[in-house]
C-alpha positions as CSV (number, residue, x, y, z in Angstrom):
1,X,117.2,82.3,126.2
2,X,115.4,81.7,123.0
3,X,117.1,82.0,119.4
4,X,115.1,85.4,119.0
5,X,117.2,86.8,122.2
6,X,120.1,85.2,120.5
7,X,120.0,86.6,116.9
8,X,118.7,90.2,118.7
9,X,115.4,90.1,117.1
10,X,111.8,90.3,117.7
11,X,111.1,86.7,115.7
12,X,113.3,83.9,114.2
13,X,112.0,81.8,111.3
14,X,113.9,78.5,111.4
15,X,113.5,74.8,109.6
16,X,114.4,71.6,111.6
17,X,113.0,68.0,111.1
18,X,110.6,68.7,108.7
19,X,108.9,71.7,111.0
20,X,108.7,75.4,110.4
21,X,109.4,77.2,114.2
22,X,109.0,81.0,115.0
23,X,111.3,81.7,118.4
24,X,109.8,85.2,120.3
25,X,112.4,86.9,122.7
26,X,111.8,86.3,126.5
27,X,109.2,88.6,127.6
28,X,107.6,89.1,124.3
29,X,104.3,91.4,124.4
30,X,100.7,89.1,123.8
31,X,100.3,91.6,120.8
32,X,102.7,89.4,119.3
33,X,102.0,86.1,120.1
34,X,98.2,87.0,119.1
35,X,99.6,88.0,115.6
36,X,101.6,85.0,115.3
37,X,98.2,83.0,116.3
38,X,95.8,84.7,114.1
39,X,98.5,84.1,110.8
40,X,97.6,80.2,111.7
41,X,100.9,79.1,113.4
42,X,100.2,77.0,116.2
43,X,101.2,78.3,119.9
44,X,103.4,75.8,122.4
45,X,104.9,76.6,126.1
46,X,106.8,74.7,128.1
47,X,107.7,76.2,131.7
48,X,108.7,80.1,130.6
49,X,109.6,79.3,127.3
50,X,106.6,79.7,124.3
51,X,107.0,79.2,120.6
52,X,104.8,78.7,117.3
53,X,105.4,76.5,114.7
54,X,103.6,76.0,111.3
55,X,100.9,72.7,112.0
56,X,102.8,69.6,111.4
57,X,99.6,68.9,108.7
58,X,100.9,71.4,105.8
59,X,102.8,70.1,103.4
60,X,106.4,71.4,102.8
61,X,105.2,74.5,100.1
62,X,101.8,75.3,102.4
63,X,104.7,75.6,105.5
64,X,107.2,77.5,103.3
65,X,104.2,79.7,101.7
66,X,103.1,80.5,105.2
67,X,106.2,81.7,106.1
68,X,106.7,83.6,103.3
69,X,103.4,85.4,104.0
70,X,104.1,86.0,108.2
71,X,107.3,87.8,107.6
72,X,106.3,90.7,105.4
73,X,103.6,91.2,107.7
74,X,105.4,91.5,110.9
75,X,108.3,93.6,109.3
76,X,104.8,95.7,108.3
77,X,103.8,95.5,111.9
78,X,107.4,97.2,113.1
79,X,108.9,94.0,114.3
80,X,112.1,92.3,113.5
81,X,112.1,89.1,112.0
82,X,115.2,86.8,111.3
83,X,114.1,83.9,108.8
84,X,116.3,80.9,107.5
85,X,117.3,81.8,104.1
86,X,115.6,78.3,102.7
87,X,112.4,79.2,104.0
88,X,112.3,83.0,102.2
89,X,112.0,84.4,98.9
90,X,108.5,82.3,97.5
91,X,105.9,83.4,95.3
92,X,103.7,83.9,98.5
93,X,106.7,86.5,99.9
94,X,106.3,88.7,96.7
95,X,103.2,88.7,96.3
96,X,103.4,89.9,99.9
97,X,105.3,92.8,99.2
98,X,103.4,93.6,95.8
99,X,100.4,94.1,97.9
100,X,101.9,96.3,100.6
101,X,103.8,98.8,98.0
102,X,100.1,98.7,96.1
103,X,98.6,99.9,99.2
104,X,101.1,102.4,100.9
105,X,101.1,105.9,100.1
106,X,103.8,107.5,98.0
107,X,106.3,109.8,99.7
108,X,105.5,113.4,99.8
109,X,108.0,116.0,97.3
110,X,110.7,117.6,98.7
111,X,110.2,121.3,99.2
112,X,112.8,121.8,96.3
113,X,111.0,119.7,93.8
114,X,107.6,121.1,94.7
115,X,105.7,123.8,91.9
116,X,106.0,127.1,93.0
117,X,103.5,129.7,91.4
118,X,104.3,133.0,91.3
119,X,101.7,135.9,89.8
């Protein structure tokens, strides 16, 4: 059982001896791992377990500024994503977030609120 299956989540974000790793839940789809490839994490498996973790060459801000960036993209992608509180909340998170809100749509106007013409 991996920490994802654990905390009930999709992916878990967690800091030990100086690595960044990203737990998936058993049985996770290849969508996901692909995602968590192509964001630059680096895939492991042993026997039925696989995980990612951040390449042991980034510095501690490149591993933490990585992070920050992954997480608002998977919550964007529909999954759930449980991060350590020390590795979220950077300047690469919000700008994150600035970009998605710059680029989603604003909500349509409730019926009430909506100009009604009359002749």
């Amino acid at each position: 059982m991996s920490l994802a299956d654990e905390h009930d989540v999709d992916v878990t974000f967690y800091h030990r001896d100086g690595t960044i790793y990203v737990d998936t839940r058993t049985g996770t789809p290849k969508h996901l791992l692909a995602l968590l490839d192509d964001l630059g994490l680096d895939r492991h498996q042993a026997r039925d377990e696989v995980w990612h973790q951040v390449p042991e060459e980034m510095d501690e801000i490149a591993m933490k500024s990585l992070s920050d960036r992954a997480v608002p993209l998977m919550t964007c992608a529909g999954f759930q994503v449980d991060i350590d509180a020390g590795l979220f909340g950077g300047t690469a998170y919000r700008a994150a977030l600035a970009e998605q809100a710059a680029h989603r749509q604003p909500p349509p106007a409730p019926a009430s609120a909506r100009v009604r013409r009359t002749r």
